[in-house]
N, C-alpha and C positions, 0 to 999 in steps of 0.2 A: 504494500500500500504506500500510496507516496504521502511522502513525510509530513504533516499538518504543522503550520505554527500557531501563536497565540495571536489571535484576531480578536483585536480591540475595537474593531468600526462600532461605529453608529448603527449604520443600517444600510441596505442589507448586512445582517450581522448572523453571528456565528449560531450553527444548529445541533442540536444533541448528537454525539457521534450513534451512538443506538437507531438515530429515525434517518440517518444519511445510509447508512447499514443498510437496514432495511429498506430503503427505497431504492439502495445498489442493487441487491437481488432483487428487488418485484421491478427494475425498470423494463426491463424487453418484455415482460409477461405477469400479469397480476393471475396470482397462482389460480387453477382451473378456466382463465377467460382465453388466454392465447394472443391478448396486446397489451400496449402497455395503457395506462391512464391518462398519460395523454395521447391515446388513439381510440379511447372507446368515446361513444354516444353519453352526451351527458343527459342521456331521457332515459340511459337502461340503467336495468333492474341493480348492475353491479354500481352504477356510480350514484345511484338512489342510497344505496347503503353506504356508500364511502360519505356522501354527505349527511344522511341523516347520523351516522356514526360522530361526524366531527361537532354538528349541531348537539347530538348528547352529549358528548363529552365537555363543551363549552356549559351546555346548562349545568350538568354535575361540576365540575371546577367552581364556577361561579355559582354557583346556586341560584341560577336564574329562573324567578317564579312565573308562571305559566302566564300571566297577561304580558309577557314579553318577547317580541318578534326576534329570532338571530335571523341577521342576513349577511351574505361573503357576496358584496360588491365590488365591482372593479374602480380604479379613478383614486387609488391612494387617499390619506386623509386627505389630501389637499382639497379634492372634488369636494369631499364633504362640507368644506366652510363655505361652498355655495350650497349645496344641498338643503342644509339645515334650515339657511335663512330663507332659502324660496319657498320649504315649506311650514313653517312656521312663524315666519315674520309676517301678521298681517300689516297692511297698506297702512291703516290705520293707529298701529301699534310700532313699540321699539323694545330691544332685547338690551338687555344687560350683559360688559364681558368683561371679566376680570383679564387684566395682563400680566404673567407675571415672565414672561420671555419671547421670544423671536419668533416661535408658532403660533401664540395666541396673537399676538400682532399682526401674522399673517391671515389669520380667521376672520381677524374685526374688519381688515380691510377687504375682503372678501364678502362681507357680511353687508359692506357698507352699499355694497352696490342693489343692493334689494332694499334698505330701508333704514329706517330712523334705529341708529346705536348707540347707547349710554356705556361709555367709561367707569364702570363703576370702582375701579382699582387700577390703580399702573403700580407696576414695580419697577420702570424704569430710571425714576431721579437716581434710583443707589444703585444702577448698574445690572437691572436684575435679580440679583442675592437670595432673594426670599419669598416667600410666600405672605399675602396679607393676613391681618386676625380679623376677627368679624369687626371690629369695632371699625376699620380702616375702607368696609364694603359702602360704598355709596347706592344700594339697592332702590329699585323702584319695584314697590310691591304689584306694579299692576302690568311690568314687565312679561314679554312673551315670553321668554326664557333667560334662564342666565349661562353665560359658557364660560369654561373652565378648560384650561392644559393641564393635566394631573401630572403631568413628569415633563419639564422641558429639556430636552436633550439638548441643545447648545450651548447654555448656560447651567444644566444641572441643577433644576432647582424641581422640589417636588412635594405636591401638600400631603401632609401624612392625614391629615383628617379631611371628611366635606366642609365645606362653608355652610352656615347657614342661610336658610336663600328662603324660610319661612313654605309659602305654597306654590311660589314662581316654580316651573319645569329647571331641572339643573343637568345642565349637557354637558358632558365632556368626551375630549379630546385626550384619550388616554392608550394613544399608541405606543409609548416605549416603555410605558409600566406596567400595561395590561396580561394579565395571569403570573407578576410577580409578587402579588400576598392577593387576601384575602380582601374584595370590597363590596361595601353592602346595596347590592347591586338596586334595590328598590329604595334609596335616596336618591338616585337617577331617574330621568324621563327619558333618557340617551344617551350612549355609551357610544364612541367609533375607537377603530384603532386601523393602523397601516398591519398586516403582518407582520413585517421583516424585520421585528424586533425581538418577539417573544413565542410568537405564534407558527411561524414557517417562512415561505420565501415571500419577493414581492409581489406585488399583482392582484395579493386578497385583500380589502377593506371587509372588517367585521363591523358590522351597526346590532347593536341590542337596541331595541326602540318600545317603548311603553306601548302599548294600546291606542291606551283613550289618546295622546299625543295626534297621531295622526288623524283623529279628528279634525283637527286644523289644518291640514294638508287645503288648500283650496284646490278648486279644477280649473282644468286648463293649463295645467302645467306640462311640459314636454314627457312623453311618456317614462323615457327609463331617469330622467331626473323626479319621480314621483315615487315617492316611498313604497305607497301603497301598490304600484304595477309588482315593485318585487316580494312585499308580504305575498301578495292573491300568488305571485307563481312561485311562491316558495325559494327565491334567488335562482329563477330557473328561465326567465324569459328570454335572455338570451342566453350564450356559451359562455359558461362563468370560466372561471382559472381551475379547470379540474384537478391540477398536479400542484397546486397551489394549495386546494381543499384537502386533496387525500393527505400531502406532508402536514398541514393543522390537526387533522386527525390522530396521524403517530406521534404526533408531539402532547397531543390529548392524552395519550397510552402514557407517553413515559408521564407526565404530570403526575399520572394517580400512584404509577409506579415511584415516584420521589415522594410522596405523600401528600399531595396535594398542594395546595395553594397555601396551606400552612407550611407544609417540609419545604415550599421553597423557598419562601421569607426567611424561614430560619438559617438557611443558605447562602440568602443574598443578603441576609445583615450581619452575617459572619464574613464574607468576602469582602462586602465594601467597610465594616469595620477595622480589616488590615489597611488595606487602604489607605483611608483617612487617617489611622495610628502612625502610619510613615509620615505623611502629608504634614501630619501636626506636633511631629518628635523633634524641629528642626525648624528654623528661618528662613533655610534656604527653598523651603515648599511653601506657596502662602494657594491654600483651597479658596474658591472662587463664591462659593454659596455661604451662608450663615449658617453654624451647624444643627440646627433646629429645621434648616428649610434643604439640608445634604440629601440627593437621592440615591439610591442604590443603585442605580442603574445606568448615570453617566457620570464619572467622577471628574470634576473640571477641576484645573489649579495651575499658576503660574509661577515662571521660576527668574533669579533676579533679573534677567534680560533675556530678549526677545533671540539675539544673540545663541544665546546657552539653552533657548527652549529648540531651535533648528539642527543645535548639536546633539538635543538628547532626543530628538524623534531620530533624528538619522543613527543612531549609535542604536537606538533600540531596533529598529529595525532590521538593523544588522542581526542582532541578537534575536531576532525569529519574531519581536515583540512588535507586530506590524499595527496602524492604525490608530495611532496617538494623538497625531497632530490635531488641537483643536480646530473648529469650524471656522473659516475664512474669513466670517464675520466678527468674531471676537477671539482667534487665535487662543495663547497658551498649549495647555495641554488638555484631551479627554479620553477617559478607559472607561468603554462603555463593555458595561458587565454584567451582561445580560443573562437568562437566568441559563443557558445554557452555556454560559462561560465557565470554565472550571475555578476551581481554588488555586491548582496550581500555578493556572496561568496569572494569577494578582500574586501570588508567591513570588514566582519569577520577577515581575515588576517592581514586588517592593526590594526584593535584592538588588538589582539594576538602579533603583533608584540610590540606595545605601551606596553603593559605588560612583555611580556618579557626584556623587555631594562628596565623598571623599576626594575624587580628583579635580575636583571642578570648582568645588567649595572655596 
């Protein structure tokens, strides 16, 4: 097998070696059909069960209670921050959206092009940092909805708790955190996420969507931007990402085999716990987030010059530790450690890091 390094991207990002395994052998032939998965009918009976499979196991993980729709849409989160608001945002009405990094930013402005939007929170005067407290929410109770980034991957920053938002709908954008702990999925009206974080490769957008929500859907909307076209066909109206759905699925499998969405929190706060114990033993690391608003799942931090951060992406990469460089946009460093990143691979980096600050310090 050829040699694997430690892949620290963002996204697309690193996948349990167990569901790449198994998807090595079932590629030219999914056992008893004679092709592979991305060669069968997504209307037969075999990929009926490969999706209704990954749909279970998404409700079991999550504990998603029966007035709630799972749907594997295509168009990345990104589709979504027009989705949400065309169908949701009436003409007459405006949504609430808290900011707390460069996604939500991207949502609101996306949002803005269908209708009246309320700032209810920025967290950009301090760089990003943090997460707001309720006292800091400028809420309008009679708001269509409120939206929320539960993890920002560029900045690393990520709410451990919901906000309270009272009876307004509470949407989130919870693509790089989603199935890394436990969350209570009915303080939601809508949940998305990108795959290619947690879930499998790119190409799948998961939507969990309340019921009564789509209520508000108005008509006349263009058919497959209409939520409702894909509840009534089941995410089935046209040719979804079938190799996309069946890897969500094994990744469903090993979940339960880790212990769920409990065993893997316990996992990924021991991982990013090494981490940040390097990051904060020392001067020469200063972490980017507040450590109340630390995510587990992108660890951002900058080293004394811009300089010595270009020599420790390139030195690490050498050393197999690929994917460091933070985002273009605010540079530094980020180890995204996603719940299929191992232990050993943050092992290795806090070594490399120990070293580096020796020579370099």
């Amino acid at each position: 097998m050829t040699e694997r390094i430690f892949n620290f991207s963002a996204g697309p990002a690193v996948l349990p070696l167990p569901v790449l395994e198994e998807a090595q052998r079932e590629l030219l032939s999914l056992p008893g059909v004679g092709m592979s998965v991305m060669e069968i009918s997504h209307r037969s009976k075999t990929f009926d069960e490969i999706i209704g499979g990954a749909e279970a196991g998404l409700r079991e993980l999550l504990n998603i209670p029966g007035n709630y729709h799972v749907l594997f849409l295509q168009g990345g989160a990104s589709l979504q921050f027009s989705m949400i608001p065309m169908n949701f945002l009436p003409a007459d009405g405006s949504a609430d959206y808290v900011l707390t990094g460069s996604w939500g930013k991207k949502a609101l402005q996306e949002a803005k092009k269908s209708g009246a939007v309320n700032v209810a929170a920025t967290m950009a005067d301090g760089g990003f940092t943090r997460v707001p407290g309720n006292d800091e929410l400028k809420l309008d109770p009679n708001a269509a909805y409120v939206h929320i980034t539960t993890n920002e991957t560029i900045e690393g920053v990520e709410w451990k708790t919901e906000p309270e938002v009272g009876g307004v709908p509470l949407i989130a954008d919870a693509s790089s955190d989603i199935l890394s702990h436990p969350i209570p999925i009915e303080k939601y009206a809508l949940v998305y996420a990108g795959a290619q974080k947690n879930m499998g490769p790119s190409g799948v957008t998961l939507v969990i969507v309340r019921d009564d929500l789509l209520q508000q859907t108005p008509d006349g909307l263009h058919t497959m931007l209409d939520y409702r076209t894909h509840v009534e066909n089941k995410s089935l109206y046209n040719t979804p990402n079938t190799w996309g759905i069946y890897i969500i699925n094994l990744v469903c499998k090993w979940l339960r085999d880790k212990g769920g969405l409990e065993g893997m929190q316990r996992e990924n706060e021991a991982k990013a716990g090494l981490l940040y114990d390097a990051i904060d033993a020392t001067g020469f690391y200063r972490g980017h987030a507040d450590p109340d608003s630390r995510s587990l799942m992108n660890v951002t931090f900058r080293l004394p010059s811009e300089d010595l951060e270009k020599k420790f992406t390139a030195e690490a990469t050498a050393q197999k530790l690929d994917g460091l460089k933070g985002h273009r946009s605010v540079g530094g460093i980020r180890a995204s450690i996603y719940n299929a990143f191992p232990r050993e691979g943050v092992e290795a980096l806090v070594s490399f890091m120990k070293e580096f600050e020796r020579t370099n310090g």
